[in-house]
N, C-alpha and C positions, 0 to 999 in steps of 0.2 A: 504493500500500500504506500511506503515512503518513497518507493523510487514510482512508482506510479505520478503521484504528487509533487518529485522535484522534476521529474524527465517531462512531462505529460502534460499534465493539470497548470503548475504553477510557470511554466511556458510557453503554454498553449491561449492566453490570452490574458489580455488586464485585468486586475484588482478592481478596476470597475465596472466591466463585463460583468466579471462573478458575481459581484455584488447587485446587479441587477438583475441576475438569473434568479438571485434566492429571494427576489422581491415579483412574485409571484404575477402581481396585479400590471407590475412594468414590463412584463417580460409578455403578457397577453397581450398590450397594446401595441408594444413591439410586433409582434408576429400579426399580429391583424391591418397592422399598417403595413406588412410585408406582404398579406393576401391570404398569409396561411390559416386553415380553421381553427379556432379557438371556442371553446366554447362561449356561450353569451349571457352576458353580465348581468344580471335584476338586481342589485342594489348593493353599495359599498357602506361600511360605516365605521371612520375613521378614529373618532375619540370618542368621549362620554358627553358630550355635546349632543352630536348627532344618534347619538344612542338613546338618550333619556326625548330626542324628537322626532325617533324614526318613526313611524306608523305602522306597528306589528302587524295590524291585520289587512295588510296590503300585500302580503305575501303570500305566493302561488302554493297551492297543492302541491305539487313536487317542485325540491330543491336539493341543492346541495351546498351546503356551509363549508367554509373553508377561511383559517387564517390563512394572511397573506405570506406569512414569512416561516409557515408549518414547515415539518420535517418529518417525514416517514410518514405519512397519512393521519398525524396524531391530530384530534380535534375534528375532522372532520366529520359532519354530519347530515343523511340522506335520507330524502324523506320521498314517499312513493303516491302520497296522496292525502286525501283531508277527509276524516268519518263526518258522520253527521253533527258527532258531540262535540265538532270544532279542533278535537286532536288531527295532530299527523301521524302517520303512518312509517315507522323506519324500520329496518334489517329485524330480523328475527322476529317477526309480530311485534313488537314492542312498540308505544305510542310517546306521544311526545305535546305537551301542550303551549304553551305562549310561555309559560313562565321557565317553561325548560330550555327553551331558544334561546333565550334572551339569559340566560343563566348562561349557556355556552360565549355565547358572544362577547358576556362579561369577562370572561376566561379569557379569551381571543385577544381582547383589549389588553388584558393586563399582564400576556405576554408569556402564558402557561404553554404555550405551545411554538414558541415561535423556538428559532433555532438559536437565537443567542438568551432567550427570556427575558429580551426588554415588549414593552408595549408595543402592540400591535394592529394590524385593520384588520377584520372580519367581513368578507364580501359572499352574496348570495349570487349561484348563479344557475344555469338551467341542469336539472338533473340528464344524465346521458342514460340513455334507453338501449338495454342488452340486443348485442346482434343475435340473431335465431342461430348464427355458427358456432356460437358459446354456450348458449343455452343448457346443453348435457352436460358441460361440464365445469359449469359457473355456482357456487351457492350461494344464493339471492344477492348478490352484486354485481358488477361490472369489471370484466378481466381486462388489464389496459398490457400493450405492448414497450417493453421499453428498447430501445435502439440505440448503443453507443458508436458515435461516429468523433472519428478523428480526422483530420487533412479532409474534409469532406467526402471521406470512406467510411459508410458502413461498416465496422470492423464485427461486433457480436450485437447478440439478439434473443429477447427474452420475453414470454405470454407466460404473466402472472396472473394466475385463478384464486379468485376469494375460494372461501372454504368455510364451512360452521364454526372452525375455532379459530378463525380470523376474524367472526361475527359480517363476513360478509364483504371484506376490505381485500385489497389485490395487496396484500404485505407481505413477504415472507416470514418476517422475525414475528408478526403476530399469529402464523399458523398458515401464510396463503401458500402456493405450489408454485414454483420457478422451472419454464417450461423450455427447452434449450430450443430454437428457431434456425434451420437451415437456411443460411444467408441467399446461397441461391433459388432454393423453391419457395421459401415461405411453408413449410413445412415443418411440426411439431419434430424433435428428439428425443432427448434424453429430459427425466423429472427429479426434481428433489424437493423431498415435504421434509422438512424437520430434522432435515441434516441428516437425507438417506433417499440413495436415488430410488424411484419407486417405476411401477411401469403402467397400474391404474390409478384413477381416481379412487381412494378411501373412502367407502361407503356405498358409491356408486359404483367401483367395480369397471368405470368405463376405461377403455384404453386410452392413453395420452399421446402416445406416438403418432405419427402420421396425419396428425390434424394440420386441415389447410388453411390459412390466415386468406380471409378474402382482402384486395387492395393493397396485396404485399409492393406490389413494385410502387405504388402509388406514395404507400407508407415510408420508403425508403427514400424517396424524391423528399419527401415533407421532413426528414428526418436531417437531410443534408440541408434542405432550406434555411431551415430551423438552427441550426450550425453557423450557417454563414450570416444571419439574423443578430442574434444574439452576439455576436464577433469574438465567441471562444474557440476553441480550435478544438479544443475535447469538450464532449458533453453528451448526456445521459437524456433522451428524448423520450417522453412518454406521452403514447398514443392508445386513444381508448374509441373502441370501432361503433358508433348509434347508430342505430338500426333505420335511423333513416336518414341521416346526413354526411354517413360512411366514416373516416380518421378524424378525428380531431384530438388536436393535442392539449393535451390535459398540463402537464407542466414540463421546462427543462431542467435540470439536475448538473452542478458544476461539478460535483465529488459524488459521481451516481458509484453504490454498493458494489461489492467486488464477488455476490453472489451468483451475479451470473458467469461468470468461470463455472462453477460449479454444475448447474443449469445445461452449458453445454460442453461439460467434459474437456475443454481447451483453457491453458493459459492467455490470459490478457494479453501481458507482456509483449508476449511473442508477435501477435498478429499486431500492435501497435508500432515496432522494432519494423515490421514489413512495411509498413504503410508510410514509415517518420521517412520525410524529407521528398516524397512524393509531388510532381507539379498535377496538381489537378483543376482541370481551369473550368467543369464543366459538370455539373449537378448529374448529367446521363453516365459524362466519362467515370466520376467517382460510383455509380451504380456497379458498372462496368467490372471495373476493379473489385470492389467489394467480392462481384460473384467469382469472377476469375482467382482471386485468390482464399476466400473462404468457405465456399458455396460446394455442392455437389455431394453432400455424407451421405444424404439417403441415397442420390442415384449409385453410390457407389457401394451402401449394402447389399443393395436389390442386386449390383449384380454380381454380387460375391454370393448371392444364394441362388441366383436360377441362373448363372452362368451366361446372361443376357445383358447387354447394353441397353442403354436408354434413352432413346431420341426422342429427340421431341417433333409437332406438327411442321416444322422449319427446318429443314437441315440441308447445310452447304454437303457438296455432293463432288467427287472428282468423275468425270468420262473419259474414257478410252478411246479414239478413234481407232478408223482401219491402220491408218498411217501410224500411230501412236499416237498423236498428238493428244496433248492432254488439256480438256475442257472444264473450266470448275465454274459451277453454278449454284442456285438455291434448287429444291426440290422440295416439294408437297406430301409429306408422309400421309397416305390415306387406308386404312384399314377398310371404308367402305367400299375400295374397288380392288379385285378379283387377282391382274395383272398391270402392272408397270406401262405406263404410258410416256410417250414422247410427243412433240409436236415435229411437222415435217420439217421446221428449217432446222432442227435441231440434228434430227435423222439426217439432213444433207452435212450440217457441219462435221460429222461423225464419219464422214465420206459414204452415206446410203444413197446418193443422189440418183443413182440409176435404177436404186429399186423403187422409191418415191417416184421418177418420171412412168416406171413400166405400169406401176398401179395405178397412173390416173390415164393413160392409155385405154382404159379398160373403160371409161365411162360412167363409171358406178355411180349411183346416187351418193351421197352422204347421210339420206335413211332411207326408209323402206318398209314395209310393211313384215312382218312375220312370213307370210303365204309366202312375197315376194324372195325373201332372204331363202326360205326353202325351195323355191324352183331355183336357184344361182345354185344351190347346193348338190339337187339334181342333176344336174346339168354337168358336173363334177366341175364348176369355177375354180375351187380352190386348188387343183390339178394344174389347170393353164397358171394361176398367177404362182403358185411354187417352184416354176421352172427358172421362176430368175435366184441366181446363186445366192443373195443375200436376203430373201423372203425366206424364211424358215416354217412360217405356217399362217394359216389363215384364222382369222380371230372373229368369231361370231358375238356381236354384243345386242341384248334389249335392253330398253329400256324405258321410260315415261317419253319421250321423245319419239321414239318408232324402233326398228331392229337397222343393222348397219354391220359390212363386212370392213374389216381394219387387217390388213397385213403385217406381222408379225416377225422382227428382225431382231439380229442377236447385240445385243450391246453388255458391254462389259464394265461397270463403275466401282467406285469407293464410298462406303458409308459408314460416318465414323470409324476409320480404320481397317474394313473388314472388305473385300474385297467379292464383286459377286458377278457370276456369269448367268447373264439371263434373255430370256426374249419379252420383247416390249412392243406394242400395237403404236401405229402412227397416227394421229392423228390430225385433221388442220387445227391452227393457232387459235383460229377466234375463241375458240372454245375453252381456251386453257391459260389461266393466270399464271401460273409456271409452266416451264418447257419441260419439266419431267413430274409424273407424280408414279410414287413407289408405291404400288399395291401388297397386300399381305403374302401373295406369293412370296417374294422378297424380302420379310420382313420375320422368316423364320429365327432367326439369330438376335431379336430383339423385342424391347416393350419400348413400349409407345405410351408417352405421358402426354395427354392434352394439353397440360398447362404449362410445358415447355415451349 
């Protein structure tokens, strides 16, 4: 934690930076003047002045209480709605009336929660409404995201889940779950409750692994914003996901806890040591990085157990020509279709050109009726168009559109590493946002993640 602090922290940006991070209220209107979402404000109250003239009962059904200059979630208070008998509604069924608010805020004031224990503001602001993605595994709170970023990199990442003996609060030291976050998928790992890594939820039984953060890359944009906002260089970004106005960030942390190491099984240090002295001039390029050097744990379990790689829907692709010549492009990984496609000019760059000119020799529609694709087949067409040496076979396709013959040529590429000899259907361009899409035929030696 000390060399953390001298290399890191007290380096990484001014004593007045820090000092406005831990000033809760300046650090919102910073970032809201930068664009970023914050949550939004219903009432501040700064002394006992405006406390002995606030108007208690001008306050909303649900809220969330908060000193300005809190630490570890101490003092804060959530309320989920208003009975008839004029109480509110917090964590645990428990109720709370006028004279318990204002008991808290008295606290607030006088500086019981603040992080040095002088006097403080108490501000009221909208309560954040659980995403349905947390829902299984939230107890009756709101799980928030924290994101430490250095050099404007992403370095670690962590989904803190309330819990019963956390009464409901995303804390670890009061009982919540620190959840480790695969920088590149946004994807749950490794869990630790209580200072012991765990693999379900306590109680619930549910598993923690493999949970998908909605708005991950979004999150991590806001997290580098949010960095270069505040103007520290290290900082601890927490982000809590409402269910209907998607990340907003909850608070920044100048000296955020060193629990998340634990969370995700990695040393801090180390992935900071990567990152120090980096030129990063661009909120995408530091995403970039982030994933290139921390990113990839799960895809790389998965394939230490089923002995498969893991592409995603996008994947740069190398081709083979006749000549050799080598072609690198994007490709369309589709599991919905059958065999591997090409478009013609693609087929021509590959040197197919004489088999593309011999097949359209032939006249063919580019659809056709069912009946009609079976008299061409009678007929034995696919006999005449095989006699050209680079036609290897003829490829019957239906579909919502009509039925349609496609000639069938051998091409030979690279994906992710792995080298594959196959026949691919040609098709015209109009049709095809990529020049190649890789059908499951192809796609034996691998899984396919969507949200790659």
């Amino acid at each position: 934690m000390n060399a953390r602090n001298l290399d890191f922290i007290r380096l990484g940006g001014s004593k007045r930076a820090r000092k406005l991070v831990d000033d809760k209220l300046r650090t919102k209107q910073l970032l809201k003047k930068a664009g970023l979402p914050v949550a939004k404000k219903i009432a501040v109250i700064r002394d006992r002045n405006q406390f002995y003239n606030f108007d208690w009962n001008s306050l909303t059904p649900s809220f969330a209480l908060k000193p300005n200059r809190g630490l570890g979630g101490e003092g804060i208070m959530v309320t989920f709605g208003r009975k008839k008998n004029g109480k509110w509604v917090l964590p645990l069924d428990r109720e709370a009336d006028i004279e318990d608010i204002k008991l808290r805020v008295s606290n607030i004031l006088d500086g019981d929660y603040s992080i040095t224990t002088s006097p403080d503001a108490a501000f009221f602001e909208e309560r954040i409404k659980i995403h349905p993605a947390f829902k299984l595994y939230s107890y009756k709170g709101v799980p928030d995201i924290r994101i430490i970023v250095y050099n404007k990199v992403p370095i670690m990442a962590m989904l803190r889940l309330p819990t019963k003996e956390s009464n409901g609060k995303a804390n670890l030291h009061a009982g919540g779950i620190g959840v480790g976050i695969d920088i590149k998928t946004g994807i749950t790992t490794n869990a630790t409750y209580k200072h012991r890594m765990i693999e379900v939820i306590p109680e619930k039984k549910f598993p923690i692994r493999g949970i998908k953060i909605p708005y991950w890359d979004q999150m991590l944009e806001i997290a580098i914003e949010s960095q270069i906002a505040c103007g520290l260089n290290y900082v601890g970004v927490d982000i809590a996901l409402d269910r209907e106005r998607g990340p907003i960030i909850l608070e920044l942390n100048a000296r955020p806890g060193l629990e998340i190491q634990v969370a995700n099984l990695a040393p801090l240090k180390d992935r900071l040591l990567r990152v120090k002295g980096l030129k990063i001039n661009t909120t995408k390029r530091g995403i970039n990085v982030s994933k290139e050097l921390f990113g990839g744990e799960i895809e790389q379990e998965i394939e230490e157990i089923s002995g498969k790689q893991v592409v995603g829907i996008i994947e740069d692709v190398r081709l083979i020509a006749k000549d050799k010549k080598i072609i690198e492009l994007k490709a369309k990984i589709d599991t919905g279709a059958g065999v591997t496609s090409i478009d013609e000019d693609l087929a021509a760059a590959l040197g197919l050109e004489s088999a593309v000119n011999y097949y359209a020799s032939f006249n063919l529609p580019e659809t056709m009726s069912v009946a009609e694709m079976d008299e061409l087949s009678k007929q034995k067409l696919w006999k005449q168009l095989e006699k050209h040496p680079d036609i290897t076979s003829v490829i019957k396709t239906v579909s919502s559109h009509g039925a349609s013959y496609r000639m069938g040529v051998p091409i030979k590429f690279v994906l992710s590493g792995v080298e594959i000899n196959s026949t691919a259907s040609v098709i015209k361009r109009q049709d095809m946002k990529y020049p190649i899409i890789i059908g499951r035929r192809d796609l034996k030696r691998f899984l396919v993640d969507p949200s790659k």
